[in-house]
C-alpha positions as CSV (number, residue, x, y, z in Angstrom):
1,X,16.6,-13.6,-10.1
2,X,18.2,-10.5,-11.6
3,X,15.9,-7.7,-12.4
4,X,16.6,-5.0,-15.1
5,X,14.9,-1.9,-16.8
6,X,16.3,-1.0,-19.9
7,X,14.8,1.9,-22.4
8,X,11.0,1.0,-20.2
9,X,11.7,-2.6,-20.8
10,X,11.7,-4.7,-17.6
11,X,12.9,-8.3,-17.4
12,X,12.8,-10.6,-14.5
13,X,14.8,-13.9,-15.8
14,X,15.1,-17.5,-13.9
15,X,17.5,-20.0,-15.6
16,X,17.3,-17.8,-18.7
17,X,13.9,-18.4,-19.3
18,X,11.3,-15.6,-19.8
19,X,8.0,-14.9,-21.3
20,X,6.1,-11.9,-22.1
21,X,2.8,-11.3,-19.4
22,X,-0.1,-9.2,-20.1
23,X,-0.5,-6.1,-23.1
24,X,2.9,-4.8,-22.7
25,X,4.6,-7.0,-25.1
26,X,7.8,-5.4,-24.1
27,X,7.7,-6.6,-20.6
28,X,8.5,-10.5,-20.0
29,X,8.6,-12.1,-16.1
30,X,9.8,-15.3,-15.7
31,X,7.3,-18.4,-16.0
32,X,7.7,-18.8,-11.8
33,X,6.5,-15.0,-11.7
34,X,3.4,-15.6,-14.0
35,X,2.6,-18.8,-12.7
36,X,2.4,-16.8,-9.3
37,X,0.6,-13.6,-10.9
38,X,-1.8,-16.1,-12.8
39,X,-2.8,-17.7,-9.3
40,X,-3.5,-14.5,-7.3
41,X,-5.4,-13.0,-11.0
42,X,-7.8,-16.0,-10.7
43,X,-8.8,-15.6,-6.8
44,X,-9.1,-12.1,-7.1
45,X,-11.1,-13.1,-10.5
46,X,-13.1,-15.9,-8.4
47,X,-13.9,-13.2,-5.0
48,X,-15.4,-10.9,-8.1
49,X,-17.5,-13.1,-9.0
50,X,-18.7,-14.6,-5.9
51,X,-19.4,-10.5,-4.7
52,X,-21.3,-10.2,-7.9
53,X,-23.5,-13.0,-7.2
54,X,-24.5,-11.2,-3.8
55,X,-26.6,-8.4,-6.5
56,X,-29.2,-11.0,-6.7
57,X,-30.3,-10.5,-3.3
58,X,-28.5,-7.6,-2.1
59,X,-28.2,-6.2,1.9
60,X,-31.6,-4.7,3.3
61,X,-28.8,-2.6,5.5
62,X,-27.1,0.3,4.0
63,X,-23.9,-0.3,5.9
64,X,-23.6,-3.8,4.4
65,X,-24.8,-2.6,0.9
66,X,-21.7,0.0,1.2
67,X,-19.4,-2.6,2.4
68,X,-20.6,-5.2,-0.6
69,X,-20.2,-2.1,-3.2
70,X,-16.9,-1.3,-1.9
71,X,-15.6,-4.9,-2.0
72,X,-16.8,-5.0,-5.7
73,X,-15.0,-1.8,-6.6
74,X,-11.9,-3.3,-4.9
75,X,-11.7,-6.6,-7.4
76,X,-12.7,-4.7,-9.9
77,X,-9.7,-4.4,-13.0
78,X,-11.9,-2.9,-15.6
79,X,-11.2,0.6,-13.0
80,X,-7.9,0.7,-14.7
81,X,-6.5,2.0,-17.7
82,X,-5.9,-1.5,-19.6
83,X,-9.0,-3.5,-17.8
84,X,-6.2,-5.7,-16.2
85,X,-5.7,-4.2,-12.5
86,X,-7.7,-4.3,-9.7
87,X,-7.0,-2.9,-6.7
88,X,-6.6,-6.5,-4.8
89,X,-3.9,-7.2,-7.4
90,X,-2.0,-5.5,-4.3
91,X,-4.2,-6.4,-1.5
92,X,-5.2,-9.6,-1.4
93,X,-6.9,-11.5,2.1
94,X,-4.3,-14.0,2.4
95,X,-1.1,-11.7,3.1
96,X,-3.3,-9.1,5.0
97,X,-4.2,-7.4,2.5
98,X,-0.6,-6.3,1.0
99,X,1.7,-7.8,-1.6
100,X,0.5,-11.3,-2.4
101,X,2.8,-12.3,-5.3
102,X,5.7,-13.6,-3.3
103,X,8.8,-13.2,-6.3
104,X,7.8,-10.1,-6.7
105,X,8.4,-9.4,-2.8
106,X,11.5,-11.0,-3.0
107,X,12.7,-9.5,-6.2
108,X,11.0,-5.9,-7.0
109,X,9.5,-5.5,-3.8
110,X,7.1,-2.6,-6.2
111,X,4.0,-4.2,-8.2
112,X,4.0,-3.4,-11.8
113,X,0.8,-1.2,-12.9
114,X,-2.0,-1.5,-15.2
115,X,0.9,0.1,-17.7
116,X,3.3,-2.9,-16.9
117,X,6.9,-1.2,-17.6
118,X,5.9,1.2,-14.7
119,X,6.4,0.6,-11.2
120,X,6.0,2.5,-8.0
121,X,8.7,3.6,-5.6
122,X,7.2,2.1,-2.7
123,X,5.8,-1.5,-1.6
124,X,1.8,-2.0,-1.2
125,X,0.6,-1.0,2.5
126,X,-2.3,-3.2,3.9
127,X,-5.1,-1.7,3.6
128,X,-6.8,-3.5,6.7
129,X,-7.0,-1.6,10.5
130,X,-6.5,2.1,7.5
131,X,-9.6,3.6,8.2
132,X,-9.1,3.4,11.6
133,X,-6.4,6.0,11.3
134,X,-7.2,9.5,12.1
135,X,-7.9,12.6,10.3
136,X,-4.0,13.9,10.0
137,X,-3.3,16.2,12.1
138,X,-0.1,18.1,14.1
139,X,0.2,17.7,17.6
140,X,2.3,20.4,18.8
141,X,3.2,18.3,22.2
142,X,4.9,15.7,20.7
143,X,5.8,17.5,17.6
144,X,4.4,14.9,15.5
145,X,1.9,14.7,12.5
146,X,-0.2,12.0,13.2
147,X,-2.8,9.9,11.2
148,X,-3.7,10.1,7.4
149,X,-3.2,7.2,5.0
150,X,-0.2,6.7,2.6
151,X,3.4,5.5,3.3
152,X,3.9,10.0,3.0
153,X,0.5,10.2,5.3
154,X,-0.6,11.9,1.7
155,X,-4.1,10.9,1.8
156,X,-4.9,13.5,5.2
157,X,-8.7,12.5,5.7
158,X,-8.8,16.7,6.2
159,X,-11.8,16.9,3.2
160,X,-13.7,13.9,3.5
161,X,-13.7,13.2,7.1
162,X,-11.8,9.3,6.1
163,X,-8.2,9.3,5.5
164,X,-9.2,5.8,3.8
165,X,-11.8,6.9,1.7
166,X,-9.1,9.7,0.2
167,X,-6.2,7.0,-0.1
168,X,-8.6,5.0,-2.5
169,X,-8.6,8.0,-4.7
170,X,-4.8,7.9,-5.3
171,X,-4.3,4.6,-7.6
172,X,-6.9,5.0,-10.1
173,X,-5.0,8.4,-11.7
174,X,-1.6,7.4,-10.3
175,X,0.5,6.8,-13.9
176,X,2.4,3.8,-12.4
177,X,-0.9,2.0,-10.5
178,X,-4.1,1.5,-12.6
179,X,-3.2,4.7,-14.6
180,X,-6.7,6.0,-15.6
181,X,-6.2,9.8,-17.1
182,X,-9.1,11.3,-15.1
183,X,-11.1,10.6,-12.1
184,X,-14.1,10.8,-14.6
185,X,-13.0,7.8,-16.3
186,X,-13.5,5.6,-12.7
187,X,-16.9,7.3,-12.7
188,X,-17.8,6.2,-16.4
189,X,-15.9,2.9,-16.2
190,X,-18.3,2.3,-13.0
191,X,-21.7,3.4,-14.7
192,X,-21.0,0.2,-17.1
193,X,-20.4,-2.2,-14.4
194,X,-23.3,-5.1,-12.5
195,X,-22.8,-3.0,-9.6
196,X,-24.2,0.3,-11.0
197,X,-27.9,0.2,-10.0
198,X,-26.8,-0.9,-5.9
199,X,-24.4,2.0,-5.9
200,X,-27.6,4.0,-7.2
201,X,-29.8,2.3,-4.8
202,X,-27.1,3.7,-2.0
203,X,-26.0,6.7,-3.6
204,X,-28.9,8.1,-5.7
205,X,-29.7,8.4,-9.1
206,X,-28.2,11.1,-9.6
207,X,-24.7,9.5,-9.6
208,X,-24.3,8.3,-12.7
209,X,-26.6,11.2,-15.0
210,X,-24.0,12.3,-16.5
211,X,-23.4,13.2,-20.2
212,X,-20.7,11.5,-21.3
213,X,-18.9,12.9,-24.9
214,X,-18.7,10.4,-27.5
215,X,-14.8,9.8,-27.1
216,X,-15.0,8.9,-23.6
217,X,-13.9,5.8,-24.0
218,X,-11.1,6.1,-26.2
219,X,-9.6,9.1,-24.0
220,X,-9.9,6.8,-20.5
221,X,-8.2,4.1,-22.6
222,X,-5.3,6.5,-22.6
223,X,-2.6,5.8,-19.7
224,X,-2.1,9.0,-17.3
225,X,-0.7,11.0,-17.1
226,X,-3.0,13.7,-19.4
227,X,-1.4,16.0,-21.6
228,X,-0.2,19.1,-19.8
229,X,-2.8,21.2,-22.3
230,X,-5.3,19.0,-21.4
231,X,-5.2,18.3,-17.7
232,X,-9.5,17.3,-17.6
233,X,-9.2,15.2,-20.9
234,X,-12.6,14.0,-20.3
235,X,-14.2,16.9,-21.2
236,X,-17.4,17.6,-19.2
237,X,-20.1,20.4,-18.4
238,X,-19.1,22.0,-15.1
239,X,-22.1,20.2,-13.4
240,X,-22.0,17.0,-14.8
241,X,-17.9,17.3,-13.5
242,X,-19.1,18.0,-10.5
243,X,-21.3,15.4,-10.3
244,X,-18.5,12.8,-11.3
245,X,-16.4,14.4,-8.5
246,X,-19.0,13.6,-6.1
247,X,-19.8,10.3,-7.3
248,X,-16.0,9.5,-7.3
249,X,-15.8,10.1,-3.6
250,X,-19.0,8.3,-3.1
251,X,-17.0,5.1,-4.7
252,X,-14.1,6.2,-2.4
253,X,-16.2,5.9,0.5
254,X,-17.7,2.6,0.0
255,X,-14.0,1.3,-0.6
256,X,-13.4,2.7,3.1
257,X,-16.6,1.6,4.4
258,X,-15.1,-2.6,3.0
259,X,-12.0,-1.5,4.3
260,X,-13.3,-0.9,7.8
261,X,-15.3,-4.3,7.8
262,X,-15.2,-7.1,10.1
263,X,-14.1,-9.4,6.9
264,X,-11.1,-6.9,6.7
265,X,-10.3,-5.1,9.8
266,X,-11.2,-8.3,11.9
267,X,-9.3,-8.4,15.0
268,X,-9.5,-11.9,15.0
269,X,-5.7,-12.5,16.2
270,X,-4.1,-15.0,18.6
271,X,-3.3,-11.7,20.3
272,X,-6.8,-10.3,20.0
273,X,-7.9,-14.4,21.6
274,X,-5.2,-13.8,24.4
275,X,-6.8,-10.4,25.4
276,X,-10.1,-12.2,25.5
277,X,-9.2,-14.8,27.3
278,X,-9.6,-17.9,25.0
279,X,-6.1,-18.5,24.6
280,X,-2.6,-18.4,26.2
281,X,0.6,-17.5,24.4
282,X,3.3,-20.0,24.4
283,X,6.3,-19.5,26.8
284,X,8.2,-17.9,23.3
285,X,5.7,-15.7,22.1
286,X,5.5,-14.4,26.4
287,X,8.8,-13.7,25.7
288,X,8.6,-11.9,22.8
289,X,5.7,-9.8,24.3
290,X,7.5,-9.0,27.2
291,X,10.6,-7.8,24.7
292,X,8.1,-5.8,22.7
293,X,7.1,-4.0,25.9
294,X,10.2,-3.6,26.7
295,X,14.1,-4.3,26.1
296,X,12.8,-4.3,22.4
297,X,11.2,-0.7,23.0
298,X,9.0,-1.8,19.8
299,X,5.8,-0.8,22.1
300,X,7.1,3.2,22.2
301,X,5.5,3.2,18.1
302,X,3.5,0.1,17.4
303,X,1.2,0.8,20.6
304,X,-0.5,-2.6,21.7
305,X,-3.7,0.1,23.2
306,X,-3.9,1.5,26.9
307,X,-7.3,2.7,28.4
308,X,-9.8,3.6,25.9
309,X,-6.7,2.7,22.8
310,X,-7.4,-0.2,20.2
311,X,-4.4,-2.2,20.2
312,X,-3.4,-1.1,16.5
313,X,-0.1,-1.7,16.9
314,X,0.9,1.9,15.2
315,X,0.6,5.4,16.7
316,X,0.2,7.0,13.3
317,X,3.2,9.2,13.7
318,X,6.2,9.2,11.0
319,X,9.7,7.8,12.2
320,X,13.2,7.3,9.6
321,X,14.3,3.9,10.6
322,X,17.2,4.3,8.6
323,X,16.4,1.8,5.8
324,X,18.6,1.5,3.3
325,X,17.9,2.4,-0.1
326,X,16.3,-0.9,-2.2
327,X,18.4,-1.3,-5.3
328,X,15.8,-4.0,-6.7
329,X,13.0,-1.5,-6.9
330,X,12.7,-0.9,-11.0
331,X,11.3,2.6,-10.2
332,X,15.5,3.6,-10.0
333,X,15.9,2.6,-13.8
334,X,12.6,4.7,-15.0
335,X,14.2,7.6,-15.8
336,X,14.0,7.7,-19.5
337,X,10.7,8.0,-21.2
338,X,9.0,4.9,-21.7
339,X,6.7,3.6,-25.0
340,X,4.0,7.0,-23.8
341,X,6.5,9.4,-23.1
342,X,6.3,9.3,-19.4
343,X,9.0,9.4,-17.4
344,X,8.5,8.4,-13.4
345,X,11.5,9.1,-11.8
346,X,13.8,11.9,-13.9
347,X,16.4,11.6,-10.6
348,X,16.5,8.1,-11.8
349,X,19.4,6.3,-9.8
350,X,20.0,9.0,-7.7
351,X,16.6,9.4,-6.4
352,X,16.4,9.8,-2.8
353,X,12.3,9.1,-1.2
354,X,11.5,12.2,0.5
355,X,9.3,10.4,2.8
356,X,6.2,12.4,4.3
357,X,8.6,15.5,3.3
358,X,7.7,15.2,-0.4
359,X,3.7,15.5,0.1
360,X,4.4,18.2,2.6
361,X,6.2,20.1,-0.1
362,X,4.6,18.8,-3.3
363,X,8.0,17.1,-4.5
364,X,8.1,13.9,-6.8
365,X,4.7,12.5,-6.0
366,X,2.9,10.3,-8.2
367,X,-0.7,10.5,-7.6
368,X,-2.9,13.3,-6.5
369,X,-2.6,13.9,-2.6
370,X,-5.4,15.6,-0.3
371,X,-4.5,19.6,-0.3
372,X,-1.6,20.1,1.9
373,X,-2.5,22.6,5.1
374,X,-0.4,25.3,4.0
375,X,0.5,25.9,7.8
376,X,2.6,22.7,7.9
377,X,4.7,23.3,5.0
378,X,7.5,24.8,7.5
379,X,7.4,21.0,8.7
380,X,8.7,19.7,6.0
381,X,12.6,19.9,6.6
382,X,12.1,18.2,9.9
383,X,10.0,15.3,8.3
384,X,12.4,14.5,5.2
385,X,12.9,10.7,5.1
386,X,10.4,10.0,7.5
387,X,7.3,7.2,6.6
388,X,4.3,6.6,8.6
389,X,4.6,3.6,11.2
390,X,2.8,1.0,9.9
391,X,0.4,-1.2,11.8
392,X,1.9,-4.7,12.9
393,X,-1.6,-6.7,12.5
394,X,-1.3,-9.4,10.2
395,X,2.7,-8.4,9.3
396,X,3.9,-12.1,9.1
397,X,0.5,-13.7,7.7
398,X,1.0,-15.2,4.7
399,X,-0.9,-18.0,2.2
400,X,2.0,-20.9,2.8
401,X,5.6,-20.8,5.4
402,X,7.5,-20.2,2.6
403,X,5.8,-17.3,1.1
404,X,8.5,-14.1,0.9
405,X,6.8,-10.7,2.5
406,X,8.6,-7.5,2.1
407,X,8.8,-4.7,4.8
408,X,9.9,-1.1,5.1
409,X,8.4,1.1,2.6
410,X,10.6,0.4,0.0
411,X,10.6,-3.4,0.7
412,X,14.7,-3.8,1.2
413,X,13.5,-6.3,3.5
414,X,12.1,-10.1,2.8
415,X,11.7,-11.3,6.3
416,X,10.6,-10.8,9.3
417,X,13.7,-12.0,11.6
418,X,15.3,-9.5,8.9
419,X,13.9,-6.5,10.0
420,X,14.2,-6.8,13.6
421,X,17.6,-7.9,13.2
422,X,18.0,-4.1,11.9
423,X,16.0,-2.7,14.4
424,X,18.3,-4.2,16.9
425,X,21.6,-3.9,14.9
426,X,21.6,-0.9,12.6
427,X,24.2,1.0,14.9
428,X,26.7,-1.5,15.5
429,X,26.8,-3.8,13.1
430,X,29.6,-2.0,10.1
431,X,28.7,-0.6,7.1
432,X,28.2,-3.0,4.6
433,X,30.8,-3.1,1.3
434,X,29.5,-3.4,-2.3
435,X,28.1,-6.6,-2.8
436,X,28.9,-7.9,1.1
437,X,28.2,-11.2,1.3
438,X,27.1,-10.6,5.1
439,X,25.0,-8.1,4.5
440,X,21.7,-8.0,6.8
441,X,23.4,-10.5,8.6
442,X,27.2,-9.2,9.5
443,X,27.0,-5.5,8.0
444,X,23.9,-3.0,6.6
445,X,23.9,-0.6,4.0
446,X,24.3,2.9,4.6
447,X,20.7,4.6,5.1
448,X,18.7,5.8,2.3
449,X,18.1,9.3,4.0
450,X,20.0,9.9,7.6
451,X,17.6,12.9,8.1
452,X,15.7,13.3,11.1
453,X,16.4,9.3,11.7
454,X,15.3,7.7,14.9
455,X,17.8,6.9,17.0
456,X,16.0,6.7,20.1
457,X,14.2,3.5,19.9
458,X,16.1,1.8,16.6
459,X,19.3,0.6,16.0
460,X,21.1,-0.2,20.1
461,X,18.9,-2.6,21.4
462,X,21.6,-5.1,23.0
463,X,19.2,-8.9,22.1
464,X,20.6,-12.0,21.6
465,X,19.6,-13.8,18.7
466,X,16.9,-15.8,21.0
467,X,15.5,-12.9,22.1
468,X,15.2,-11.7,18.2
469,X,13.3,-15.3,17.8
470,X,11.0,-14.7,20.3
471,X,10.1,-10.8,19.3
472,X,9.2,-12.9,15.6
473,X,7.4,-15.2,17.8
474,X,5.4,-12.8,18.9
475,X,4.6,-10.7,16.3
476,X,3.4,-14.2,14.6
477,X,0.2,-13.9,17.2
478,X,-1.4,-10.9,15.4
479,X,-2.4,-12.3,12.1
480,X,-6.5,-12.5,12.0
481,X,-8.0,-15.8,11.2
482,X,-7.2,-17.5,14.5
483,X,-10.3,-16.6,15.9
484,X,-14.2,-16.8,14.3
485,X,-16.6,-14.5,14.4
């Protein structure tokens, strides 16, 4: 598939055939991409409207109600800017709640938003084990920030308590996600929905008495960014924008309270069943545990828990692995203004992620982050190029064996056998040539960034091939579903 953006145009062709998707009429996606988008659209359509059914007979307990409120929230697309995105549209059950649309894993590795000529620079995280991250937070002894939510760790947790409940506050005004001009518009766009008098029941009456100006609509049917004179373009009394700033973290929070769930946070693995005893590994996926623990060092970062630890499989620290930079992501060609007169990337192909560096220092982000501790701007040098260490629970589930997942934060790679290949390779295989045919087999790219990159635990690890096998094998045991609760 060759993927292109020309003058905010993108076009993703098979055999020469494309079609135009959606209410960009500039935008076409082959009829295997649409066929794929129109299948993951109906089950996030079909888990809507099984949630909304719940309303007729609702939770007695307030933990549940928040959990069935966040859920709604989640598949709900009339929360972005063109009714057409819900959150899911990136998180879906079936992949653990990341990418599900697998062409676009393989191809742009980046979901197109509710605008969809815009892409964003980075692939979807899952959302599931997230709230269980902490509050960020610097620990001088290991000289790490550690926790928050975010690829950049943007979303800190430092003002609501819920690094979770702040991520879910970044897409709905991010310009290349749902694209919604002002948090206000979530607010109003919520106060119209089934869900409204639960959220009351939960939240209090107060959440949605608010007087909303007559254009509301037609200014939250606007794609973000707002004019620069008109930052608040939903123009409200200062109490009643207060109150809509409340109520918007009120939404946030229910989306962390699903989020933390047994039906998403589940640890229902073949790992988790090992641990309990109602299973045994097979002499492979021993193997590969053993390796994790140890030759493969993969157990120094994606901790498997120790006395009084969850086995998370992250240690919420950053680390630069050295990916290479992703020349399929469309977010390189989005340098000119598009149809709105937004421009996402003005570095355009020489744009370099800045990793957790960029929140630190308030460079090239595209949604609101949580305010920044101004004591750990001096940490930014020392942190360019660096992503958060993702958890490995449920990175090789997947809706069908051929399904294509993407991994890094920028989604270079489509496998799993890929990555660790890297991990195990980077730093003596050569550098790859333009267009190497054995590249990510015989060669690799040159890094994105070579700051601050890990060299400790990445890139020497001396396995065989077998030994790369049986690390997969493993990390094949900690997708949830193999257990019932």
């Amino acid at each position: 598939m060759n993927v292109s953006i020309r003058a905010a145009i993108v076009v993703l062709t098979t055999a020469g055939a494309a079609v135009v998707w959606a209410q960009e009429t500039d935008t076409t996606l082959s009829p295997a991409v649409l066929k794929e988008i129109a299948r993951v659209e109906a089950e996030i359509d079909r888990i809507e409207a099984e949630s909304l059914q719940r309303l007729a007979a609702p939770p007695d307990n307030q933990v549940q109600q928040v959990e069935l409120l966040g859920k709604l929230m989640l598949y709900d697309k009339e929360l972005s800017v063109n009714h057409n995105e819900a959150c899911a549209f990136c998180h879906t059950p079936e992949t653990g709640f990341t990418g599900p649309v697998s062409e676009l894993n393989r191809t742009t590795a980046s979901y197109p938003g509710s605008v969809r000529t815009r892409f964003s620079n980075r692939k979807p995280q899952s959302h599931a084990y997230a709230p269980l991250s902490p509050v960020l937070h610097y620990n001088p002894g290991q000289g790490d920030l550690v926790g928050g939510n975010f690829w950049d760790m943007r979303a800190t947790g430092r003002r609501l308590g819920n690094p979770a409940a702040e991520q879910a506050e970044g897409p709905p005004t991010n310009p290349v996600e749902m694209g919604l001009p002002d948090v206000a518009c979530a607010v109003y766009r919520a106060a119209q929905r089934p869900y409204r008098g639960l959220f009351e029941a939960v939240w209090g009456l107060q959440a949605f008495a608010i007087q909303w100006p007559s254009d509301v609509e037609q200014v939250c049917s606007q794609p973000g960014p707002p004019p620069t004179n008109d930052p608040i373009p939903v123009h409200l009394t200062p109490i009643d924008r207060g109150r809509a700033a409340t109520t918007f973290d009120q939404m946030a929070q229910s989306i962390a309270g699903y989020e933390a769930s047994a039906e998403v946070t589940a640890f229902t693995s073949k790992f988790d069943a090992v641990q309990a005893g109602k299973a045994q590994f097979t002499p492979q996926e021993q193997a590969g545990y053993a390796l994790f623990r140890g030759k493969g060092q993969c157990n120094n970062c994606h901790r498997d828990g120790g006395p009084g630890e969850d086995p998370l499989f992250t240690d919420f620290t950053a680390s630069n692995i050295g990916t290479p930079a992703n020349p399929r992501l469309p977010y390189y060609a989005e340098q000119q203004p598009d149809a709105r007169g937004y421009r996402a990337n003005p570095a355009g192909s020489s744009y370099v992620d800045p990793g957790v560096a960029g929140f630190l220092a308030a460079d090239h982000l595209l949604s609101q982050p949580s305010s920044v501790d101004a004591r750990w701007a001096p940490l930014a040098p020392e942190n360019v190029g660096r992503f958060q260490v993702p958890t490995l629970r449920n990175v090789d589930k997947r809706p069908y064996p051929d399904f294509i997942k993407a991994y890094g934060h920028n989604g270079y790679f489509t496998s799993l056998k890929s990555i660790v290949h890297f991990y195990n390779t980077r730093d003596v295989l050569p550098r790859c040539g333009r267009n190497d045919p054995g590249e990510g087999i015989a060669c690799w790219p040159a890094p994105e960034s070579t700051r601050n990159m890990n060299t400790k635990f990445v890139g020497r690890l001396g396995l065989s091939d077998e030994e790369e096998d049986a690390l997969v094998s493993f990390m094949q045991t900690l997708s949830d579903g193999y257990m019932q609760r």
